[in-house]
C-alpha positions as CSV (number, residue, x, y, z in Angstrom):
1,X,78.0,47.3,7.5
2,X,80.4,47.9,4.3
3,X,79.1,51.2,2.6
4,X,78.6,51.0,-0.7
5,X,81.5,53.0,-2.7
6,X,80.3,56.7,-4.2
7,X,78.7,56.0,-7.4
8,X,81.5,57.8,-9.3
9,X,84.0,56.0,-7.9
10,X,83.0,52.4,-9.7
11,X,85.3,50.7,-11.5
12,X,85.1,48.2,-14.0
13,X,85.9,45.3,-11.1
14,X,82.8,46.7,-9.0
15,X,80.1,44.5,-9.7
16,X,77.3,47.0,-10.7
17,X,79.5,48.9,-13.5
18,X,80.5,45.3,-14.5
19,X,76.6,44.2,-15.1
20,X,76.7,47.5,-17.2
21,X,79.5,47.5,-19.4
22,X,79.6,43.8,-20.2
23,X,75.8,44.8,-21.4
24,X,78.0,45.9,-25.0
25,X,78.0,43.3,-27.0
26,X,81.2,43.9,-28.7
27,X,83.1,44.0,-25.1
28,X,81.4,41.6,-24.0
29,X,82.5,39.2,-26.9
30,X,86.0,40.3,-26.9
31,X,86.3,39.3,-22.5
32,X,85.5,35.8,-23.8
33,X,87.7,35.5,-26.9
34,X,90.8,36.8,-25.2
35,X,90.1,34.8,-22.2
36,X,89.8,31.7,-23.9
37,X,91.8,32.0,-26.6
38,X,88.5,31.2,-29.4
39,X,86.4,33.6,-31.9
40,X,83.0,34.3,-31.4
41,X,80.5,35.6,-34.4
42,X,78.1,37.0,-32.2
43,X,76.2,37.1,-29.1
44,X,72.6,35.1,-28.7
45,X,71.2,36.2,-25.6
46,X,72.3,38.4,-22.6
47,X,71.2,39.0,-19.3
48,X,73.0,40.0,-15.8
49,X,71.6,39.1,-12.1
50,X,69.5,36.7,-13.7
51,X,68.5,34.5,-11.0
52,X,67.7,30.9,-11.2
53,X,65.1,29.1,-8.8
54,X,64.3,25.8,-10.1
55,X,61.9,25.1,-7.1
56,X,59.9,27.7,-5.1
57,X,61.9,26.3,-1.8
58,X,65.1,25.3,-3.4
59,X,68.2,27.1,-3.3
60,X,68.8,29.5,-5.9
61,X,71.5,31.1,-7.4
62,X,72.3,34.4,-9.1
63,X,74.8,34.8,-11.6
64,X,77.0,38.1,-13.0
65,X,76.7,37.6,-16.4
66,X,75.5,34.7,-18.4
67,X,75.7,34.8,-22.2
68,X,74.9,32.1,-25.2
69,X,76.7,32.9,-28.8
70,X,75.9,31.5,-32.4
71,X,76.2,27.8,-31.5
72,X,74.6,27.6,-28.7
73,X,77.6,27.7,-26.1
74,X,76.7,29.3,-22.5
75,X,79.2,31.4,-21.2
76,X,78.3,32.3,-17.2
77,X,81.2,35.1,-16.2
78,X,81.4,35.9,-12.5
79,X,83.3,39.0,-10.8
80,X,84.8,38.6,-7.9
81,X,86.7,41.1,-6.1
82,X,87.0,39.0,-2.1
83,X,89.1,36.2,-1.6
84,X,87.6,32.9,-0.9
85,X,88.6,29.0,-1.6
86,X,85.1,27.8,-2.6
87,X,85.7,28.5,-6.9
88,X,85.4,24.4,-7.4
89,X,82.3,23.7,-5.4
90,X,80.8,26.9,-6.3
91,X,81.6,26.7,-10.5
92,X,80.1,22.8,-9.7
93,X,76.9,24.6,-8.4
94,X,76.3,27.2,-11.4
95,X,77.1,24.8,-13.8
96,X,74.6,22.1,-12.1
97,X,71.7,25.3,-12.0
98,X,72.5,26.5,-15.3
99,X,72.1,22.9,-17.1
100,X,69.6,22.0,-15.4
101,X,67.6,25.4,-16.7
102,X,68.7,25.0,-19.7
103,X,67.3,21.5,-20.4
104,X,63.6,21.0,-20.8
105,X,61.8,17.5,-19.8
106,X,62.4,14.6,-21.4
107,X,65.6,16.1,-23.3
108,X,68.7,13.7,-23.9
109,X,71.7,14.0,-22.5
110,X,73.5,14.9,-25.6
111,X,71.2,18.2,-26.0
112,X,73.6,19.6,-23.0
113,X,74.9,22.2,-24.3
114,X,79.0,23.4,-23.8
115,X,79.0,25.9,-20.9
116,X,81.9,27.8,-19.6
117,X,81.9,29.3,-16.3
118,X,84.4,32.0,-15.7
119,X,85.7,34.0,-12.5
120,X,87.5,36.9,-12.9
121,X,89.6,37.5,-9.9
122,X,91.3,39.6,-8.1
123,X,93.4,37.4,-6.0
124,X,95.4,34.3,-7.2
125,X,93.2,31.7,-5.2
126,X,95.5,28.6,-6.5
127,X,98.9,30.0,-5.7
128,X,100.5,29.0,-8.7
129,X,101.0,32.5,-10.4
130,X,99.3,31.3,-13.5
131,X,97.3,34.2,-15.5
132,X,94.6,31.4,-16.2
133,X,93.5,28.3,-14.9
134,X,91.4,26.5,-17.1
135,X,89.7,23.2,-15.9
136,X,88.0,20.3,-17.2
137,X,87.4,16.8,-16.5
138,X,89.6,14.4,-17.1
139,X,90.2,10.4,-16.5
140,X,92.9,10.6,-13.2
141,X,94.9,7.3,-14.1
142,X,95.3,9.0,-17.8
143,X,95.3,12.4,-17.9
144,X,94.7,11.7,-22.1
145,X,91.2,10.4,-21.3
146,X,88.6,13.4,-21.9
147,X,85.3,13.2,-20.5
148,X,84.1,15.3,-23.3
149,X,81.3,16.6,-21.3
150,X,81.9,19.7,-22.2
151,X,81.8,21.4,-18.7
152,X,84.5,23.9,-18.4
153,X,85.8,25.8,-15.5
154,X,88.1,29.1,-15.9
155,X,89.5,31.0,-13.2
156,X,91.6,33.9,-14.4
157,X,93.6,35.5,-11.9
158,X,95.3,39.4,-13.5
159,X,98.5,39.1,-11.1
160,X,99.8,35.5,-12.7
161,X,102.8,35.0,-15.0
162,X,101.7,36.0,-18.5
163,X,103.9,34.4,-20.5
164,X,102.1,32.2,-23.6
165,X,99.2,35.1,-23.2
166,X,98.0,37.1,-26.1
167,X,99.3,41.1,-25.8
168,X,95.5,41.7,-26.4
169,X,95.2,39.4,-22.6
170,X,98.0,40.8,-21.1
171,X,96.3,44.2,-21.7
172,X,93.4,43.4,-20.3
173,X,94.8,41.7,-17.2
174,X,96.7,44.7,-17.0
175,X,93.7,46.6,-17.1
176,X,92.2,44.6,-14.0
177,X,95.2,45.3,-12.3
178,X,95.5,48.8,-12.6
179,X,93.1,50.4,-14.7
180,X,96.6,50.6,-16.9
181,X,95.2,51.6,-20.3
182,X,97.6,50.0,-22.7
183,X,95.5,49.3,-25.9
184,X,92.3,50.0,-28.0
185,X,90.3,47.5,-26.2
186,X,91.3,48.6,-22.3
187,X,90.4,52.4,-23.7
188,X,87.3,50.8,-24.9
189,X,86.7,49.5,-21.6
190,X,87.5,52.6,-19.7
191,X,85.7,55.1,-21.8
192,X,82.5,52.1,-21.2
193,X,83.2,52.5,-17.4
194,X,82.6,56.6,-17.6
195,X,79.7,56.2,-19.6
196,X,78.3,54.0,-17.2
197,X,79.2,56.4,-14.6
198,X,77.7,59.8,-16.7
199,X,74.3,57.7,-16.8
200,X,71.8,59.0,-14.7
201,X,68.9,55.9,-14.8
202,X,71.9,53.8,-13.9
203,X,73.0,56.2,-11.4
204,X,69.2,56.5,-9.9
205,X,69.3,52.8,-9.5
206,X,72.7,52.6,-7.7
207,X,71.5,54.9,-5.1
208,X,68.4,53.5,-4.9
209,X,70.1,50.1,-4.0
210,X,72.2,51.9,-1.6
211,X,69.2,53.5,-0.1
212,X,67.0,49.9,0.5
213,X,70.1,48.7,1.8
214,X,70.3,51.1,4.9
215,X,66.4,50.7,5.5
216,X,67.0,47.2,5.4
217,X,70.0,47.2,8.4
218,X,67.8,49.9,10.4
219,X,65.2,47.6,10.3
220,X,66.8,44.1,10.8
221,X,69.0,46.4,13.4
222,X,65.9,46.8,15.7
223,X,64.7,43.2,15.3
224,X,68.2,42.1,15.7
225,X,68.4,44.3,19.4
226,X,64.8,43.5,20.2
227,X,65.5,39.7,19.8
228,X,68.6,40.2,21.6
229,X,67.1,41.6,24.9
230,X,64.7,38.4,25.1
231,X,67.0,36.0,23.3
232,X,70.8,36.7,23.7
233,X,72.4,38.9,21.6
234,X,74.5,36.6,19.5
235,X,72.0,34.3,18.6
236,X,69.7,38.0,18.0
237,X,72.5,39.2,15.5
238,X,72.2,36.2,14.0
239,X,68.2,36.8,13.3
240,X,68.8,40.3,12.0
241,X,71.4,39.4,9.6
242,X,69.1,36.7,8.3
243,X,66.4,38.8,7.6
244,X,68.5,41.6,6.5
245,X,69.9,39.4,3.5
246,X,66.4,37.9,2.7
247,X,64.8,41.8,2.0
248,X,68.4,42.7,0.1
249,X,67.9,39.7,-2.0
250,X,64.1,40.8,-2.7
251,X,65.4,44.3,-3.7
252,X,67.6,42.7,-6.0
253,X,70.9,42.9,-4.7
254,X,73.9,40.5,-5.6
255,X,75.2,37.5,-3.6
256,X,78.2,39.5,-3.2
257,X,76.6,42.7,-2.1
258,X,74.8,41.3,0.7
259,X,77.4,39.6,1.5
260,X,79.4,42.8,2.2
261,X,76.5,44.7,3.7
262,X,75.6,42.2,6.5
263,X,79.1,41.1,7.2
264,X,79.0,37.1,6.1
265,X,80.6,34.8,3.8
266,X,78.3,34.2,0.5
267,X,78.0,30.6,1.8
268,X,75.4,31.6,4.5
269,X,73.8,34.3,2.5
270,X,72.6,31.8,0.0
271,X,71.5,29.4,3.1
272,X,69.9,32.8,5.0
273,X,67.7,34.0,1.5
274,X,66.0,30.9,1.0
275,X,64.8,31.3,4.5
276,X,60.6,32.5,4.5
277,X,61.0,36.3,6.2
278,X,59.0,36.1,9.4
């Protein structure tokens, strides 16, 4: 199992301090405007983990951060510090989950409202070198044919070729990059990150999280051997990780977390969690 890093050792790319700081509206706000390029008032509503579960045996979904400003638009920001392939089925899923929360019966269509759903990167899953890749749907036998759907997908990747980017971005990828602290808003961030890291409730929690976790392996661990004696001990594995990312995800842990902790791509945590514990 990947240990959890020592609590003062987060950075602003670990997904717990990330919850935290992007709690400030002000950073918060500024992320968005620098990422894509627009100016927001204020913030609406925010909340981080917030889980979505349309139906009690559907397939949820957990998101990072999601966000609404002044007119209404829904900004969903994901961290995510692995390398995988999956952004355009997965950014298809969250924006799917997060319409279909946002819409109450009998609404019309043109009550969607515009939702941007971002990934923050640490890897340049496209190949292309480009600091952002912005996405949205477009007619194929003319590009000049809008869907105006108002679905938008933005991956942003801190190692691409900045040029066209604000300074203000180019600081901030720098910032993802490096931790290089290059302006007023990267110290902003950084000083954010130590107050995170000076907080003791938030530091409780953390270990807290860190201590569930290893009750939670001990205790799939046993099934897992148990079942392997009688079963096999692949397919017993198998069981124990199951059950091991089910109780994670009922103490509240991230997609990504469990993912690290029981060794397995995010694709079958979210199949294993909507499995009924035995």
């Amino acid at each position: 199992m990947a240990r959890m890093k020592p609590y003062d050792e987060l950075e602003f790319v670990d997904d717990f301090v990330f919850c935290k700081v992007m709690r400030r509206e002000e950073i918060c706000k500024k992320v968005i405007e620098l990422i894509l390029g627009v100016k927001i008032k204020s913030i609406r509503t925010f909340d981080s983990q917030h889980a979505i579960e349309l139906t009690a045996n559907g397939k949820g979904v957990r998101l990072d951060v999601i966000v609404d400003d002044d007119e209404g638009t829904i900004y969903n920001i994901e961290m995510q510090t692995s390398p995988e392939n999956e952004y355009g089925k997965r950014s298809r899923y969250y924006q799917g989950m997060i319409d279909l929360e946002t819409m109450s019966r009998g609404c019309e269509y043109s009550e969607l409202r515009k939702c941007y759903v971002i990934f923050l990167c640490l890897t340049d899953p496209f190949r292309k070198y480009r600091a952002v890749y912005t996405f949205e749907n477009r007619c194929v036998e003319d590009l000049s044919i809008r869907l105006k759907d108002e679905a938008y997908k933005v991956v942003v990747n801190p190692f691409g070729r900045t040029e066209g980017c604000s300074e203000e971005l180019k600081s901030f990828l720098g910032y993802l990059r490096k931790k290089t602290i290059s302006d007023t808003f990267t110290q902003m961030l950084d000083d954010e990150v130590k107050n995170v890291r000076a907080h003791e409730e938030w530091r409780a929690e953390y270990m807290l999280m860190g201590i569930k976790l290893r009750e939670a392996e001990e205790k799939a661990k046993k099934e897992g051997l148990a079942e392997g004696r009688a079963e096999g001990h692949a397919e017993g594995m198998t069981e124990s990780k199951t059950e091991t990312a089910k109780r994670l995800a009922q103490m509240g842990l991230t997609i990504d977390q469990i993912a690290k902790a029981v060794d397995a791509s995010k694709e079958d945590v979210q199949e294993w969690i909507t499995m009924p514990l035995r």
